[in-house]
C-alpha positions, 0 to 999 in steps of 0.5 A: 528481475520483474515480477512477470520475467519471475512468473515466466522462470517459475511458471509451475513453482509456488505463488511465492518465491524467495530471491535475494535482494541486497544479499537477504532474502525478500518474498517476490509474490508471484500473482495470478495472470488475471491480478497481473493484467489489473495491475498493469492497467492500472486498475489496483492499487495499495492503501494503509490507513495509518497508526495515527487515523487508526488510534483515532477511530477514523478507519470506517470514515476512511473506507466510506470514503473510499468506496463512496469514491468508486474503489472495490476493496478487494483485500483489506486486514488490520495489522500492525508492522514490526519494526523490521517491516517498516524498515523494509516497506518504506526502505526507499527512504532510507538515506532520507532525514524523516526515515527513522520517524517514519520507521517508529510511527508506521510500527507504533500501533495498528494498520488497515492495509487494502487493495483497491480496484478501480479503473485508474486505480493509482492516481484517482486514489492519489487525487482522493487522498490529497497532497502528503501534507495536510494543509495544502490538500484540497477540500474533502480529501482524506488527508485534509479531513482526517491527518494532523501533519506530514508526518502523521497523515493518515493514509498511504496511496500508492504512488505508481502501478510499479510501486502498487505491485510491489505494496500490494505483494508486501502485504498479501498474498495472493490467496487474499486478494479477491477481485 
């Protein structure tokens, strides 16, 4: 079920429901018709700044980058991600041979989750942050300035407005998100 078929069923319920995915439960943020309408233009997006640019000192850099590039950060904490988060964040990779790497790498230290907002949010991110392995990433991009390899590269971005809504509901509540 979408998050706006959710928001039409529980149009007076809480900002936040539990459903059942996969027989567990799993938190369905239920955003603001304003947030709702960015993301369907496509104007937010999702970003952590890894462990490794983390441990580096590379996260101020990193937002320079960003908002240097046109992105109001709207949300942003530091964290860090158990390692059940990190099975459920990236558990589209589950059946994938990197998976259990990218597991302990994304819940070995701290990250800076954000939200961006720019019109064009996904892909001028996905342009700024480079390609997903460092040395084919062009000229002045995060990753070709700040990662040391595929697996450890320094950023995520968002890779779909669809994949944005879902991010960003993982990590934020609606209370947080100033736009």
């Amino acid at each position: 079920m979408s998050v706006l078929r959710h928001r039409e069923a529980a149009a007076d319920a809480p900002k936040v429901l539990r459903t059942c995915a996969a027989g567990r439960p799993n938190k369905i943020a239920i955003f603001a018709e304003k947030s709702s309408t960015e993301l369907m233009k496509g104007n937010l997006t999702f970003t952590m700044i890894k462990p490794d640019a983390v441990e580096k000192g590379y996260t101020g850099e990193i937002l320079a980058k960003i908002t240097q590039a046109g992105f109001e950060i709207v949300a942003m904490k530091m964290t860090q991600l158990t390692r059940r988060d990190a099975e459920r964040f990236y558990e589209v990779h589950k059946e994938r041979p990197f998976y259990g790497e990218l597991v302990e790498f994304m819940s070995r230290g701290p990250i800076v989750a954000a939200v961006l907002k720019k019109e064009n949010a996904v892909e001028d991110f996905r342009t700024l942050i480079g390609a997903t392995n460092p040395a084919e990433a062009a000229e002045g991009t995060i990753r070709k300035l700040y990662a040391t390899s595929v697996g450890e590269n320094a950023v995520h971005g968002s890779d779909s407005d669809e994949n944005a809504a879902k991010e960003i509901a993982f990590h934020f509540a609606q209370r947080e998100i100033f736009e």
